[in-house]
MISE-328645 format. One record per residue (C-alpha): x, y, z. Coordinates in steps of 0.5 Angstrom, whole numbers, padded with zeros to 4 digits, always signed. Layout:
N
XYZ/...
END
This chain:
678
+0000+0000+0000/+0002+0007-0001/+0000+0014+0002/+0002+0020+0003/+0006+0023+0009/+0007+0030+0010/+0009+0035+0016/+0017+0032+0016/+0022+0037+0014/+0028+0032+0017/+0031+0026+0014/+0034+0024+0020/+0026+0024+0023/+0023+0021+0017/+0029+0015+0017/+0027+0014+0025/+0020+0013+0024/+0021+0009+0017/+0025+0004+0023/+0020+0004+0028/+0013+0004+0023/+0018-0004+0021/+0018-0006+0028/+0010-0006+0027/+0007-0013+0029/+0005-0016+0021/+0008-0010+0017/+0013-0014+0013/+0017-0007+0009/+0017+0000+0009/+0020+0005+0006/+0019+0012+0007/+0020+0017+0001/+0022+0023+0004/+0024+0027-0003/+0017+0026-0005/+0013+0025+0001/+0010+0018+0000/+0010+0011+0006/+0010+0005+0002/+0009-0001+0006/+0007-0009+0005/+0003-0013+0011/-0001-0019+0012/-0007-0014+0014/-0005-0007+0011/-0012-0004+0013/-0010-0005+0021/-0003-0003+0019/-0005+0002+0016/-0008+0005+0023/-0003+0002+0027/+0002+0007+0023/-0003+0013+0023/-0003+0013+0031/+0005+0012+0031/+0007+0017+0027/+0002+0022+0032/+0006+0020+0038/+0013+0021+0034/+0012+0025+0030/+0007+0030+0032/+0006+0035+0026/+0006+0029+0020/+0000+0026+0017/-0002+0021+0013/-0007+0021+0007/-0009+0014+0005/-0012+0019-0002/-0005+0021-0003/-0009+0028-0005/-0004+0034-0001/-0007+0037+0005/-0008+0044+0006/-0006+0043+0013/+0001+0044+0012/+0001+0053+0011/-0004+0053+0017/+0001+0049+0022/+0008+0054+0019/+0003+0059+0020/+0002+0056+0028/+0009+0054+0029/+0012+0061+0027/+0007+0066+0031/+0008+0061+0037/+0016+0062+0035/+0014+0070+0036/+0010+0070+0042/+0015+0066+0045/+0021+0071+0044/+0016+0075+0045/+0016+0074+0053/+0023+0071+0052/+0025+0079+0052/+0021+0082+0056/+0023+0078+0062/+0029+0080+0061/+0028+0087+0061/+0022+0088+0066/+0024+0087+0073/+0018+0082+0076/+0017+0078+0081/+0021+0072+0082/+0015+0067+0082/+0013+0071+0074/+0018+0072+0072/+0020+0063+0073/+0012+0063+0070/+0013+0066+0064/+0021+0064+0062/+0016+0056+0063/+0012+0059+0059/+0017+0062+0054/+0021+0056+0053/+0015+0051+0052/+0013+0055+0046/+0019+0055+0043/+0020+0049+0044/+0014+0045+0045/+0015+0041+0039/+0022+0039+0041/+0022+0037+0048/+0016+0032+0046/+0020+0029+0041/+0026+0028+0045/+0021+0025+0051/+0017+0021+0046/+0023+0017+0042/+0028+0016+0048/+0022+0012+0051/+0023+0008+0045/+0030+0008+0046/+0032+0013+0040/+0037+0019+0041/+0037+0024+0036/+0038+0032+0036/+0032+0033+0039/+0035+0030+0046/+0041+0034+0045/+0037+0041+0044/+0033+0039+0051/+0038+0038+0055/+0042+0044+0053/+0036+0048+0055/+0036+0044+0061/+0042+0045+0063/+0043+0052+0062/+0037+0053+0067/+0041+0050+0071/+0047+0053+0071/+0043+0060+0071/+0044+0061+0063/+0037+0063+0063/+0038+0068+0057/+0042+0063+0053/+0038+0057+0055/+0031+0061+0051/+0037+0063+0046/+0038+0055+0044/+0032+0053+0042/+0029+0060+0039/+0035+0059+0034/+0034+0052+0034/+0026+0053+0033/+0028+0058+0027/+0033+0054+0024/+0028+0048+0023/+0022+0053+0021/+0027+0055+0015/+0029+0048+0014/+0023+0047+0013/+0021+0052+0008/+0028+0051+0004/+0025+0043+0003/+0019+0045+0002/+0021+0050-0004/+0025+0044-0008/+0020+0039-0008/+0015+0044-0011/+0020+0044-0017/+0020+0036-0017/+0012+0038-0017/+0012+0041-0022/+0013+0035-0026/+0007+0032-0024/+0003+0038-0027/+0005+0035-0034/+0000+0029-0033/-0007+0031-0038/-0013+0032-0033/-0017+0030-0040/-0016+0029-0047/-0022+0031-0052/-0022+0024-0057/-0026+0024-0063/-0032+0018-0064/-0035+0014-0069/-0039+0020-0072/-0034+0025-0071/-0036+0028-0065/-0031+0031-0060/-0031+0027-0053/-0028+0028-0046/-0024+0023-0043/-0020+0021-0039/-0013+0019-0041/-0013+0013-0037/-0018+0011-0042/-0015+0012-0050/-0013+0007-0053/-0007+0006-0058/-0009+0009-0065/-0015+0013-0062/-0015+0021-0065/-0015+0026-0061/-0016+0033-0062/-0012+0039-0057/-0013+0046-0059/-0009+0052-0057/-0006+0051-0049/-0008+0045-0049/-0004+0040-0047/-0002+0034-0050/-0005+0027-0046/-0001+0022-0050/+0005+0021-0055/+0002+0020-0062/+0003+0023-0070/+0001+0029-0073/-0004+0027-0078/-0007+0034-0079/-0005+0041-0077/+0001+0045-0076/+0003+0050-0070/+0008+0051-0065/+0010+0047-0059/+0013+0049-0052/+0016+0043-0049/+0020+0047-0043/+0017+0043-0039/+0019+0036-0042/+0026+0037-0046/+0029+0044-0042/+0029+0047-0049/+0025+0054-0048/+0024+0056-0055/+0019+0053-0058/+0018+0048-0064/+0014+0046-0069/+0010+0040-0072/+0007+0039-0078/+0003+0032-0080/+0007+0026-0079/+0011+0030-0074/+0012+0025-0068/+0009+0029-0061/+0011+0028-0053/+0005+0028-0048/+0006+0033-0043/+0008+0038-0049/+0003+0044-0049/+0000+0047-0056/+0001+0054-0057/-0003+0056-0063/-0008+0053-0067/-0011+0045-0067/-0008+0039-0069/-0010+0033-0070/-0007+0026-0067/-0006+0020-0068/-0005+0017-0061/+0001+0011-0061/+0002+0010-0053/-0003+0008-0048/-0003+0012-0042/+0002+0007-0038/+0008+0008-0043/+0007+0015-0045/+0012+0020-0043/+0009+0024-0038/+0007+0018-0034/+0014+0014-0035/+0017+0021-0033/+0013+0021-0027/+0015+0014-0025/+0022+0015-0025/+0023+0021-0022/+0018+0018-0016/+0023+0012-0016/+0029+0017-0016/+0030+0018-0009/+0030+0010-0007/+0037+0010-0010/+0042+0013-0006/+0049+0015-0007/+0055+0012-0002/+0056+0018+0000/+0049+0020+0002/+0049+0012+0005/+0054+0013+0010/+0052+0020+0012/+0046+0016+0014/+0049+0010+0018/+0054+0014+0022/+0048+0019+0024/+0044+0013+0027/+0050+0012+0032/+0053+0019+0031/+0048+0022+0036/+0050+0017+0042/+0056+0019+0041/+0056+0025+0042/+0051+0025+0049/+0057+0020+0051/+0063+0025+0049/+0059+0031+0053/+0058+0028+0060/+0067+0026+0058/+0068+0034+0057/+0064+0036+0063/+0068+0030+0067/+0074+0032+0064/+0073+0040+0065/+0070+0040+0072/+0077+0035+0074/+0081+0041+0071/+0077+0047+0073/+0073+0044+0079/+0068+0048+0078/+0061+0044+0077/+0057+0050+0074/+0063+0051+0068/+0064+0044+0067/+0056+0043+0065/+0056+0049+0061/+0062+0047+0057/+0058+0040+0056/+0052+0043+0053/+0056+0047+0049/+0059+0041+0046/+0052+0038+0046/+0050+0043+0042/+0055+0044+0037/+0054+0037+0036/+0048+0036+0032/+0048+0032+0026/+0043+0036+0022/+0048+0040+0017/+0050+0034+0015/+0042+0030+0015/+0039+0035+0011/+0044+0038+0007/+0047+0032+0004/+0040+0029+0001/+0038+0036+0000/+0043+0037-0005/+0043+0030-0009/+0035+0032-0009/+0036+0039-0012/+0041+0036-0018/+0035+0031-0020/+0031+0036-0020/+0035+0041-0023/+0037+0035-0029/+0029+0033-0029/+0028+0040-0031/+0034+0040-0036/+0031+0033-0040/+0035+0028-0036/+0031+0023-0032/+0036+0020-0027/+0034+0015-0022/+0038+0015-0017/+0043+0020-0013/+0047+0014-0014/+0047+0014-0021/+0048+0022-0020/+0054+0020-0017/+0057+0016-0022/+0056+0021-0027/+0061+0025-0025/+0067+0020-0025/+0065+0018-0033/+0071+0016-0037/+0069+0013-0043/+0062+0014-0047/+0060+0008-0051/+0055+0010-0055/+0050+0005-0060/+0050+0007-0066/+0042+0006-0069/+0037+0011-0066/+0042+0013-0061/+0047+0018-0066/+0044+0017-0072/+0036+0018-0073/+0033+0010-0073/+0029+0013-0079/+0031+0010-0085/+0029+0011-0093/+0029+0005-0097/+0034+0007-0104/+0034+0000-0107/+0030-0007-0107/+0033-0012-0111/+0029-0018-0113/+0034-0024-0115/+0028-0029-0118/+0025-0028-0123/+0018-0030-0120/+0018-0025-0116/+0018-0018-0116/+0020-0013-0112/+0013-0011-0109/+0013-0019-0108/+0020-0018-0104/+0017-0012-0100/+0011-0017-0098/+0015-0023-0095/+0020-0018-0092/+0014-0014-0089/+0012-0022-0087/+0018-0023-0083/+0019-0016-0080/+0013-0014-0077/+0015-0019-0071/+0021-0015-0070/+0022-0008-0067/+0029-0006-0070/+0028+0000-0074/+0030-0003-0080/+0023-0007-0079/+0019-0001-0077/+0021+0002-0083/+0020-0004-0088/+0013-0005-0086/+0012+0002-0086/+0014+0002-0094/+0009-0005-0095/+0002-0002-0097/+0000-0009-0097/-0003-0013-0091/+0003-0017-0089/+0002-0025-0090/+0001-0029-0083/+0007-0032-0082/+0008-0039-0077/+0014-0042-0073/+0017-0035-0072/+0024-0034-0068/+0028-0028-0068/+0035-0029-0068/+0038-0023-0064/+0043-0019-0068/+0041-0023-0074/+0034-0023-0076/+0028-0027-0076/+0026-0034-0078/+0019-0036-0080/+0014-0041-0084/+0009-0038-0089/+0005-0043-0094/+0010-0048-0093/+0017-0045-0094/+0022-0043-0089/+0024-0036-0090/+0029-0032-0086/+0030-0024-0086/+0036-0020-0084/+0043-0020-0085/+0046-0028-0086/+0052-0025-0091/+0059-0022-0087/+0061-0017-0093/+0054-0014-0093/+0053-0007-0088/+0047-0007-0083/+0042-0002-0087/+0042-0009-0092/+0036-0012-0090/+0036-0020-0094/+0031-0025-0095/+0032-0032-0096/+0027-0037-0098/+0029-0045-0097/+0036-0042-0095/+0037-0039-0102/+0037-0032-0103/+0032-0028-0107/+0033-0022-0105/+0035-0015-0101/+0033-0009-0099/+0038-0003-0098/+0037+0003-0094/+0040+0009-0091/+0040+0012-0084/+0042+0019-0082/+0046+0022-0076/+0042+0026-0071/+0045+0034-0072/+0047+0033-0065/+0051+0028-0065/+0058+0031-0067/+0057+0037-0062/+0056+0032-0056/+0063+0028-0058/+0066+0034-0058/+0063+0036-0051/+0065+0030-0049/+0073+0030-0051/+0073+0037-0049/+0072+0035-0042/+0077+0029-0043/+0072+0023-0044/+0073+0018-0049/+0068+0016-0053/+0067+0009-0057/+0062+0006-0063/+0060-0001-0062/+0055-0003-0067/+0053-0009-0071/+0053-0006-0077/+0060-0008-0081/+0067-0005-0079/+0066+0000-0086/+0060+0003-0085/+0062+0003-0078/+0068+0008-0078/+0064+0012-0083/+0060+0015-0079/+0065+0015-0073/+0069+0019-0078/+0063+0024-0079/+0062+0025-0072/+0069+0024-0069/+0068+0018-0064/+0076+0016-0062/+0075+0008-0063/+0068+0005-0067/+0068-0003-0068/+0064-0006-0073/+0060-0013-0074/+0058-0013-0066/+0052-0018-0064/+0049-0016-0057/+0054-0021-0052/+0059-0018-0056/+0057-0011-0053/+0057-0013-0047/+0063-0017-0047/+0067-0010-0050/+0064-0007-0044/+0066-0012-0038/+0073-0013-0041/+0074-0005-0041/+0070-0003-0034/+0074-0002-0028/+0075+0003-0021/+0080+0008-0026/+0075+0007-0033/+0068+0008-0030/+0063+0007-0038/+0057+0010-0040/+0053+0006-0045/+0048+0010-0049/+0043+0006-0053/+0035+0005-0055/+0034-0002-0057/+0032-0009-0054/+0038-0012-0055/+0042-0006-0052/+0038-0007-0045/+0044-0012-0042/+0049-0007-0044/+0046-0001-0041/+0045-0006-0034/+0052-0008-0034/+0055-0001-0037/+0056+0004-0029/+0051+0008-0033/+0046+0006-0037/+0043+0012-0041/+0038+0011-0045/+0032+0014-0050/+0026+0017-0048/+0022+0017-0054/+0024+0011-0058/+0028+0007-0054/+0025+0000-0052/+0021-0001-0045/+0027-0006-0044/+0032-0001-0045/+0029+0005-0041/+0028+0000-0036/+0034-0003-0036/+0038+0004-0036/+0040+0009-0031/+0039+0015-0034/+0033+0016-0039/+0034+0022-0044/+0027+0025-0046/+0027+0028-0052/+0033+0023-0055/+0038+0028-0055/+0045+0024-0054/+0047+0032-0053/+0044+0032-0046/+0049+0027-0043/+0053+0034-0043/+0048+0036-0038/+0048+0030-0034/+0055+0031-0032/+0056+0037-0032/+0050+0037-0027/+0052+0030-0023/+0059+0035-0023/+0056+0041-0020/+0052+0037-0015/+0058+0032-0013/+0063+0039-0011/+0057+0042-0008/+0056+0036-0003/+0063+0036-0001/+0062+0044+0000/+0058+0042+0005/+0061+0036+0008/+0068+0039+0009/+0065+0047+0012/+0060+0043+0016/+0066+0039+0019/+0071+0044+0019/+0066+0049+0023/+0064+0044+0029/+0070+0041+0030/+0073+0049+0032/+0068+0051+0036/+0068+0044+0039/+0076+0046+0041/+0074+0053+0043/+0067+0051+0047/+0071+0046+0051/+0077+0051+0053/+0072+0056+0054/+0074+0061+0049/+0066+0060+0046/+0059+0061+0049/+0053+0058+0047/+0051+0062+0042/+0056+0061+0038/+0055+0054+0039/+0048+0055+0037/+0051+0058+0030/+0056+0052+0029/+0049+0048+0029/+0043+0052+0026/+0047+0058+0022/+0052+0053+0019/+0045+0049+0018/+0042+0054+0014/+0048+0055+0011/+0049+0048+0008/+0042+0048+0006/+0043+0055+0002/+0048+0052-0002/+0044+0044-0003/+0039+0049-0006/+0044+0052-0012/+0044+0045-0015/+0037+0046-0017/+0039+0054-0020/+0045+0052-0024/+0044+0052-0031/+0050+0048-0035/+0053+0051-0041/+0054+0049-0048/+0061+0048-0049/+0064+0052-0055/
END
C-alpha cells in the first residue's frame, strides 16, 4: 500500500520513524520516500497496518500526517503559520523577562511559558523517542536548554531553542521549496483528453481510458494527453517542461509528438500511438518517484553514522563535562562547556543538507530532460571516463528510407520481395523493421514458426516455405536487409540512415571535458568507421551482436574506467545493465532499454549527456562543500567551547547557522544551469 506522508522536513525524523513503522506487528516492509512524501509498506493486514502506523506517527511525529488518498493536504500552511506565531509569541515574552523587573514566581512562570512554546515540538519528540530507545538532536537540544536553566543561563537557554526552533521552520521552507520544483513534473500529466468518436463527434475523456490508434483533438494551450503523430495541423509546441528547451517547436502532419507538451497556436489532430501506462509524461513521473530510493555512497554513509552518531555525541559530553570539572573543579562551567558541546554536535547539517543536494541535482536534471534514477547514479555520472554509444536511434535517427529493392528471382517482383520482407519483420522491433513494414502498402502475410534471432533477423513459415529476413552474408552492412527462401537468397532490401545533427557536437563536448568515446555497432566494420569519422568518435567497432557489447564493456570497465552506455533498442538492455551507467532513449527506446537504464533521455538528444554530467559534477562539488564546511566548523567550535573560548550562541550557530547555510547551498544545484560547450 502507498499513501502520502506529509509534515516531515527532516530526513533523519523520517528514517527514524521508517525503523519503528517496521517494528509493527505484521508489517513486513517499509519504505518511507522523503523527497516525494510517500510511505509504502506491505503487511498481512494492510487495513490494520495502516492504522497502526497513523496512531504511531502522531506519537513520534506529532506535525506528520498520513493520507490514504495520496491528495496533498491543505493542513500543511496553517501549521507553518501555527509554529511561526508560536515561535514569535515566544520570543516575545522571552525578551521582555529579561528586560522587565518582576517577581520571582512571574518571572519563572513566563520563562516556562517561553521556553514551551519555543520549543513544545522538540521536547515531545525527544521524550516521546527516548522512551522508544532513540536518540537523536532533539534530545541534544532539550538537554541544552535544561542544562542551561540549570546552570543560570537563562537568556542562553531561550536562545538555543528559538534558534534551533527558527532554523527547522527555514529548513522546512528550503525542502519544501525544492520539492515544489519536483511538483512541477506532475503538472504535465493531461487531467483529460478530447478523443473523437465514430460519428466524429469530440468527446471528453479520461487518458487513462484512449486506447492506441485513437484520434485526439487539442487545440490551443491545450495539453498533449499522449504521445502520438500529427495527422492534420500545423502549430508551434512548447515542450519546456519535458526537454528543457525553452524555445518553441514546430510540428507538422507526420511529426512525432511527446504527452505533457502543450499546444501554443491552432488545432491539431493526432493519432495516439501509446496507452497511458507507457506515454511519456507517465514514465517520467514513474522515474522520478522512484528516483529517491537509489541512493549514492556518500548519502549512505551519511545515514548510517548518523544513527550511532548522536549517541556518541551524549557520551563524548558528559567526558568533557568529567574532564573539565576535574581541570577547573567548578561543577556549573563544566556543565556549561558540556551543553556547548551537545549543541555543537547536532547532525542535522549533515542529515539534511547532503540529500537536499542530491535531491536539487535530480530535479535540477528533470528539468533540463534528464531523467536520473537515483543519487547513486548521479554519483557515477561525475566520474564518467568512457561513453560507448549505439549506433542506430542513438547517434543516428532509426529512421531509415528504402534506396533500392532487388528481386533475384525471376517469379518475384519487387512488391512481392517487399511483401515477404514485411511477412517476417512486422515480428520484430529494429527499426529497420518498422520502416520496411511501414514501405509495404500491402497487409503482411500470416506467418508460422516465428523466431527471432538477435542481431541476425527473424526466421519464419509461411505457405509452407521456410523464409529467413535479416542479415546472413558477412560482407553485406547492417542497412541491408536480405530475404531468404528454403536458404537461398531471393533478394534485399537496401536502405539508408541519418545521424542526428547532434551527434558530432555531443562528441566533442565529451572529448572537451577528456572523456573517451566508443561506437559499437552491429553494422559492419566500413559503415562503422564512416559514421564514426563524421562524428568524431575516437574508436568504433563493427559486426557487434549484442553478447559482443557486452563482452566489450565488461572487459574495459574498472574503478579507474568508469563506462556510460548510450542505447535504444531491446538488445541493448544487457548492456545499459552492465555498463556503470545505462542511459537510454526516451521517446523511441524500447521499454527494455528504458527500464534497463539508469539515465533516460526524454527527447532523444544524446547532447544531453552533456547536461548530466555537468549537473551530477556540480552537484558532487557541492555535496563536498557542505560536508568539509560542516565538519571544519564543529569541529573548531568544538575545540573552543571546550576550552571555553566560546558561549552557547556561537554553538547554536555552529549547529542551526551553518545548517542553513548548508541547505542554501544544496538549493544551488536546483538553480544551476549547464553551458554548451563552445
Amino acid at each position: 500500500m502507498k499513501v502520502r506522508i506529509e509534515g516531515l522536513d527532516c530526513p533523519n525524523c523520517a528514517r527514524a520513524l521508517q525503523n519503528e513503522i517496521k517494528k509493527i506487528d505484521g508489517v513486513q516492509d517499509a519504505e518511507i520516500d522523503f523527497v516525494n512524501c510517500s510511505l509504502s509498506f506491505k503487511g498481512k493486514n494492510e487495513e490494520k497496518n495502516l492504522q497502526e502506523i497513523i496512531s504511531l506517527t502522531k506519537k513520534i511525529e506529532p506535525d506528520a500526517r498520513i493520507i490514504a488518498n495520496q491528495q496533498k493536504s491543505q493542513k500543511t500552511n496553517k501549521q507553518l503559520i501555527f509554529d511561526i506565531v508560536a515561535i514569535v509569541i515566544g520570543v516575545a515574552i522571552g525578551v521582555l523577562i529579561f528586560l522587565l523587573k518582576m517577581p520571582v514566581w512571574a518571572y519563572w512562570t513566563l520563562y516556562v511559558v517561553s521556553a514551551l512554546l519555543l520549543g513544545y515540538k522538540t521536547y515531545y519528540k525527544a521524550v516521546r523517542l527516548l522512551l522508544r530507545g532513540i536518540i537523536n538532536e532533539n534530545l541534544l537540544v532539550t538537554i541544552s536548554v535544561i542544562g542551561a536553566t540549570f546552570v543560570s543561563e537563562h537568556m542562553e537557554g531561550l536562545m538555543v531553542i528559538a534558534l534551533y526552533s527558527i532554523g527547522k521552520v527555514f529548513e522546512g521552507l528550503a525542502v519544501n521549496r525544492s520539492r515544489k520544483s519536483i511538483e512541477k513534473l506532475a503538472k504535465l500529466q493531461p487531467e483529460y483528453a478530447v478523443v473523437l468518436d465514430e460519428n466524429e463527434n469530440e468527446i471528453k475523456v479520461s487518458p487513462q481510458d484512449v486506447k492506441i490508434g485513437t484520434i485526439a483533438i487539442v487545440k490551443a494551450g491545450e495539453k498533449i494527453p499522449l504521445d502520438g503523430i500529427v495527422v492534420d495541423g500545423n502549430c508551434m509546441i512548447d515542450m519546456q517542461s519535458l526537454t528543457g528547451e525553452s524555445v518553441p517547436v514546430s510540428k507538422n502532419d507526420g511529426d512525432e509528438i511527446l504527452s505533457g507538451s502543450i499546444v501554443l497556436d491552432g488545432v491539431l489532430k493526432i493519432k495516439t500511438t501509446s496507452e497511458y501506462s507507457e506515454s511519456t509524461t507517465t514514465k517520467i513521473m514513474n522515474l522520478v518517484e522512484n528516483a529517491s530510493q537509489n541512493k549514492s555512497k556518500t548519502e549512505t554513509f551519511i545515514s548510517k553514522i548518523t544513527r550511532w552518531y548522536t549517541l556518541a555525541i551524549v557520551v563524548l559530553a558528559i567526558l568533557v563535562w568529567g574532564v573539565v570539572w576535574a581541570i577547573t573543579k567548578d561543577f556549573n562551567v563544566a556543565i556549561y562547556r558540556g551543553l556547548i558541546f551537545l549543541v555543537v554536535s547536532c547532525p542535522c547539517a549533515f542529515a539534511i543538507s547532503v540529500p537536499l543536494a542530491y535531491f536539487s541535482g535530480l530535479g535540477n536534471a528533470s528539468k533540463n530532460g534528464v531523467l536520473i534514477k537515483g543519487s547513486n547514479f548521479l554519483d557515477a555520472c561525475s566520474h564518467l571516463n568512457t561513453v560507448a554509444f549505439d549506433k542506430t536511434g542513438t547517434l543516428t535517427t532509426g529512421k531509415f528510407e528504402i534506396e533500392q529493392i532487388v528481386s533475384l528471382d525471376k517469379t518475384k517482383d519487387e512488391q512481392a520481395i517487399l511483401l515477404l520482407c514485411a511477412t517476417g519483420e512486422q515480428y520484430s522491433l529494429h527499426p529497420l523493421a518498422k520502416t520496411i513494414c511501414e514501405a509495404c502498402k500491402q497487409k503482411p502475410f500470416k506467418a508460422t514458426s516465428v523466431k527471432e534471432i538477435a542481431g541476425h533477423g527473424v526466421e519464419f513459415v509461411c505457405k509452407k516455405k521456410k523464409y529467413f529476413v535479416g542479415r546472413k552474408s558477412e560482407n553485406l552492412s547492417n542497412t541491408v536487409v536480405e530475404l531468404f527462401e528454403n536458404d537461398n537468397k531471393i533478394g534485399q532490401i537496401e536502405l539508408h540512415d541519418t545521424i542526428k545533427h547532434t551527434s558530432q557536437q555531443t562528441c566533442e563536448s565529451l572529448k572537451e571535458m577528456g572523456v573517451k568515446t566508443v561506437l559499437l555497432s552491429g553494422d559492419n566494420q566500413e559503415i562503422v568507421a564512416k559514421v564514426a569519422g563524421e562524428i568524431g568518435v575516437d574508436q568504433a567497432f563493427g559486426k557487434l551482436l549484442p553478447q559482443d557489447k557486452y563482452n566489450w564493456i565488461e572487459n574495459n570497465k574498472s574503478k579507474k574506467n568508469t563506462i556510460g552506455y548510450v542505447g535504444d533498442g531491446l538488445n541493448d538492455a544487457p548492456s545499459l545493465t552492465l555498463a556503470d551507467v545505462g542511459i537510454s532513449m526516451g521517446i523511441n527506446g524500447s521499454p527494455a532499454s528504458i527500464e534497463a537504464s539508469d539515465v533516460v533521455l526524454v527527447d532523444d538528444n544524446p547532447e544531453k549527456i552533456i547536461s548530466a554530467i555537468k549537473i551530477s559534477k556540480y552537484t558532487k562539488k557541492i555535496v563536498l562543500e557542505n560536508i568539509a564546511l560542516s565538519a571544519v566548523i564543529k569541529i573548531v567550535f568544538l575545540a573552543l567551547g571546550a576550552f571555553g573560548v566560546t558561549g552557547m550562541l556561537w554553538a547554536v550557530f555552529a549547529d542551526v547557522g551553518v545548517t542553513l547555510i548548508a541547505i542554501l547551498n544544496s538549493l544551488r544545484a536546483l538553480k544551476f544551469k549547464p553551458k554548451k560547450q563552445k
